[in-house]
N, C-alpha and C positions, 0 to 999 in steps of 0.2 A: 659716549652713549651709556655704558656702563655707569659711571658717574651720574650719571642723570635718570636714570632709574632705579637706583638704591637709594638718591633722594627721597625719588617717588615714592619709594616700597617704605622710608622713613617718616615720610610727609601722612603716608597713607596708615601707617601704623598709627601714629597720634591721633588722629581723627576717627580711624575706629575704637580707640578708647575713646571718644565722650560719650555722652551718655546717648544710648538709642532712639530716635527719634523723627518721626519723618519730617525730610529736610529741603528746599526748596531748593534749585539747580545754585549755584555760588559763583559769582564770575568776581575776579581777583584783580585789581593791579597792582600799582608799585608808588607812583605820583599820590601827592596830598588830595585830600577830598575836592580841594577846591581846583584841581586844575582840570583843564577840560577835559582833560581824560575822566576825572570824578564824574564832573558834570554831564558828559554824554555817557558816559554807563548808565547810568540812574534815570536817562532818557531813554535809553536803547531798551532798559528794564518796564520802563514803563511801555513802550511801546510794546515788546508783547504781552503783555500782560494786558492790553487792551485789543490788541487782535487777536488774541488766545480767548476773549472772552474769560478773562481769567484765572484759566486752563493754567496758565503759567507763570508763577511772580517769582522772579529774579533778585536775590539777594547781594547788593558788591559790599567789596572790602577792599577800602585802599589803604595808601603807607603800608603797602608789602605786608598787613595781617598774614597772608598767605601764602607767604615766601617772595624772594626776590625773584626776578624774573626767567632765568634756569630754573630754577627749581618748580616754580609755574607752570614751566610749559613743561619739565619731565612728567609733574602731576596731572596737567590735563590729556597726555598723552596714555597716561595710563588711569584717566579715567578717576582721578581720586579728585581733582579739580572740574568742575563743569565747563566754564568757561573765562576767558581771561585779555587782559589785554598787555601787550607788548610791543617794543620798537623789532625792527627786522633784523638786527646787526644775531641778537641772539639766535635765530634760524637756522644760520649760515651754516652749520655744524652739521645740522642734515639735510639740506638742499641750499648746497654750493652758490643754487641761480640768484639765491635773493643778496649777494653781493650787489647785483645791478644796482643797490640802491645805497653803497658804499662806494663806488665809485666819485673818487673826487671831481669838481667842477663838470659834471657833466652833466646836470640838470640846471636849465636859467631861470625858472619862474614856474610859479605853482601849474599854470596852461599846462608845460611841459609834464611835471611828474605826476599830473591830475592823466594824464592822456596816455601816458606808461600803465598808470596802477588801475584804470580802470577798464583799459584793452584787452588784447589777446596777451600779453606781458604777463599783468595782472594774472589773470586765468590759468594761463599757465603755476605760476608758481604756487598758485593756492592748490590745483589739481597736482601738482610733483609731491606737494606738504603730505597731502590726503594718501597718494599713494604709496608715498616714503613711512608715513609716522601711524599716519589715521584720523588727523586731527582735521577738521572743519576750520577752512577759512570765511570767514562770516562778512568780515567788511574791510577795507583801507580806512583808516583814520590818519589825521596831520600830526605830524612830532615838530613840524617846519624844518627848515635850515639850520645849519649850527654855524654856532659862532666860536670864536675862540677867547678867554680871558685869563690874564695873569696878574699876579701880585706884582711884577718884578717892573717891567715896562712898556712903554707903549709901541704897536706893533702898529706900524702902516706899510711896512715892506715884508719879502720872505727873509733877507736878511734879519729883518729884526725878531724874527723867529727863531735863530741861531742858536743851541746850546739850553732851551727852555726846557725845562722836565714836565711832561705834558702825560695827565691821566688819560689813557686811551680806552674804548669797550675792549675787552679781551675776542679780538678779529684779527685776522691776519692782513688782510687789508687794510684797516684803521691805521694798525703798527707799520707798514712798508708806507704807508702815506705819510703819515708825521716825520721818518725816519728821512724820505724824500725832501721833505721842509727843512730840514738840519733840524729836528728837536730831539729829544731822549725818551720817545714814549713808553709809558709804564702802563701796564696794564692794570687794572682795580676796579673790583666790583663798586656799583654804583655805593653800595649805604656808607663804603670804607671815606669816599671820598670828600666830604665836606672834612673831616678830622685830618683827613691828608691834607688837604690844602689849609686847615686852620694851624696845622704843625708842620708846616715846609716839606713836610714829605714830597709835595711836589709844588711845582711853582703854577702848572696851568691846566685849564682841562677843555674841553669844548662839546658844546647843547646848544640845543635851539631855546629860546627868549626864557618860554615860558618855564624849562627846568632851571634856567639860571637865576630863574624872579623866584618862582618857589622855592627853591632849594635854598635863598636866601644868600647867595657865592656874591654878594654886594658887600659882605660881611667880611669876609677873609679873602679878597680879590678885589683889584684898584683899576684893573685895565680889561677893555673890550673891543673887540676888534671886530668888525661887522665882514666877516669874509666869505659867511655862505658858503664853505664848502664842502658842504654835502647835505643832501635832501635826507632824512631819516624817518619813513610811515611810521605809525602803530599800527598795528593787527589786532582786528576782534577774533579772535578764536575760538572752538567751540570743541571738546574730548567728541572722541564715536561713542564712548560709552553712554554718552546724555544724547546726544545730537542724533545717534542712531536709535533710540528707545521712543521717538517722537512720531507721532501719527504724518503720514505726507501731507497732510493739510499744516500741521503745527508747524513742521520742516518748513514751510512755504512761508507762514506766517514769518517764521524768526528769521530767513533770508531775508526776506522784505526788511522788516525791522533794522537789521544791519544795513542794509542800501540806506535806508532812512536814514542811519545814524550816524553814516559817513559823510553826511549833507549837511546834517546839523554841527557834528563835529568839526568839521572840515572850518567849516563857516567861523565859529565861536574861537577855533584854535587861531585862524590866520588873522580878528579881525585882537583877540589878546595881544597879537604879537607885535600888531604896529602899536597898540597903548604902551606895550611893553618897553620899548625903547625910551620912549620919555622915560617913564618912569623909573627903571632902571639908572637912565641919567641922575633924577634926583634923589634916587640912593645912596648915588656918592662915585659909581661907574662914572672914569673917562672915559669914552667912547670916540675910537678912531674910524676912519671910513675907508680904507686903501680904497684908491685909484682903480679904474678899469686895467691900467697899464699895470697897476701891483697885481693887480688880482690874475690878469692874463702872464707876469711872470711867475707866479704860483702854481698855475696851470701849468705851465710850460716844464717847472722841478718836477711835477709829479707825472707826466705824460708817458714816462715805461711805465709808470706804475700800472697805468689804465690801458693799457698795451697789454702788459703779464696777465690783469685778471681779467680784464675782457675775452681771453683766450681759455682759462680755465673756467670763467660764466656760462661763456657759447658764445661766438661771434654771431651766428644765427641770431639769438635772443638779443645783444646786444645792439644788431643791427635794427632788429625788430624796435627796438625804444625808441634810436636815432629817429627813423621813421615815421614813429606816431608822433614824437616830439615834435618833426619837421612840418608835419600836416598843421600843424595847431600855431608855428612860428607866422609872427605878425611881417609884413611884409615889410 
């Protein structure tokens, strides 16, 4: 936490050197303009800026103008960032719960993690965020499933996962998960990575479609392995310092907004993600498909895992997912 607020205090140094100026709220991510996270920012912007009656026009910056995702949310925490977008993994550090969304193989299909994140689940962890930091949870957005791809070979079993050096989010659950797989995960911030894997520093890493298509990992990566094992949201986030300065009418407005933009995103990210596939293929990606049986012995390696942190999440909470997941399972 310290770490992440001397960021901030750094982040926020630079930007009061520019020149003074009055400045429209600034929501930040990390991804290329063009992925859906671009795309639904510049929607979510538009949207209030049209129920604000203009009241409000939202400024983004993607490719991490605004720092990588740490340093994002230290700044929107301390108000030097208005608002922003981020996967959950980085959370984890002040509210333990949103592991629930790290946990391996334990979400089957978007029904399922749509019925988590838009719950009492959901609610919760945005209300722990708020209470914990101060930061406004504004909406769920899709990261989809991750996949996993390596240079080295192709993986249809957990055995063939064996001894792989796999870039992992720096989570402790990511790390006890891959370690479970037999692989050697390295922790590395996101921007280090394409150069890691374009210089062996590591052999594999694992994202969902769309950061594997953008990031361009077809380049310096020959193998994909379709194993969904793990669901990872983005967050729309929003500092108290902006978010609380707002009339309860604008408040109202920009929730809404968010709900909006988690419809539009949701949508745009999951229908990228089936084009995705092809096309990846004809990037130059093999693409294997493990078996129900590979995939349920996968499960099966990692099951203390989800044992241990289900106990450190909250069994409560945990069982609360189980639940809304189960209400929504097809019969």
């Amino acid at each position: 936490m310290k770490v992440l607020l001397l960021t901030a205090a750094l982040v926020g140094g630079l930007l009061a050197a520019a020149p003074a100026m009055a400045q429209n709220p600034r929501l930040g991510y990390v991804p290329v303009e063009d992925h859906p996270v671009g795309e639904a920012s510049r929607h979510f912007a538009k949207l209030v800026e049209e129920k604000t009656g203009g009241r409000i026009k939202i400024d983004t910056f993607g490719n991490g103008v605004l720092g990588n995702e740490p340093e994002m949310q230290a700044s929107v925490q301390a108000g030097f960032i208005d608002i922003m977008v981020g996967p959950t993994p980085n959370l984890v550090g002040v509210v333990p719960q949103f592991m629930i969304y790290d946990l391996p193989f334990f979400y089957k299909d978007f029904a399922a993690v749509d019925a988590v994140m838009d719950g009492a689940v959901g609610e919760q962890l945005f209300a722990q965020l708020k209470e914990k930091t101060g930061i406004e949870g504004l909406a769920w957005w899709d990261n989809g499933f991750r996949h996993m791809t390596n240079g080295i070979r192709p993986v249809n079993t957990v055995e063939d996962m064996a001894g792989l050096n796999i870039r992992v989010i720096p989570n402790p659950l990511f790390l006890a998960t891959w370690s479970a797989l037999g692989t050697n995960p390295t922790p590395l911030p996101w921007p280090e990575l394409y150069s890691a894997l374009e210089n062996r520093a590591v052999d594999a890493q694992e994202t969902p479609y769309a950061l594997i298509y953008t990031a361009r990992f077809y380049e310096v990566q020959s193998h994909l392995a379709k194993t969904g094992h793990v669901y990872t949201p983005f967050v729309l986030l929003a500092s108290q310092k902006w978010f609380g300065s707002l009339s309860e009418e604008d408040k109202a407005h920009v929730m809404e907004a968010g709900k909006e933009s988690a419809a539009f995103q949701r949508d745009l990210s999951r229908k990228a993600a089936e084009d995705l596939e092809a096309e990846l293929e004809a990037r130059g990606f093999k693409i294997t498909r493990p078996t129900p049986e590979a995939i349920a012995a996968m499960s099966e390696r990692v099951a203390p895992v989800v044992t241990e942190y289900s106990e450190k999440i909250g069994i409560d909470l945990v069982e609360q997912a189980r639940a809304a997941m189960a209400a929504t399972a097809k019969p």
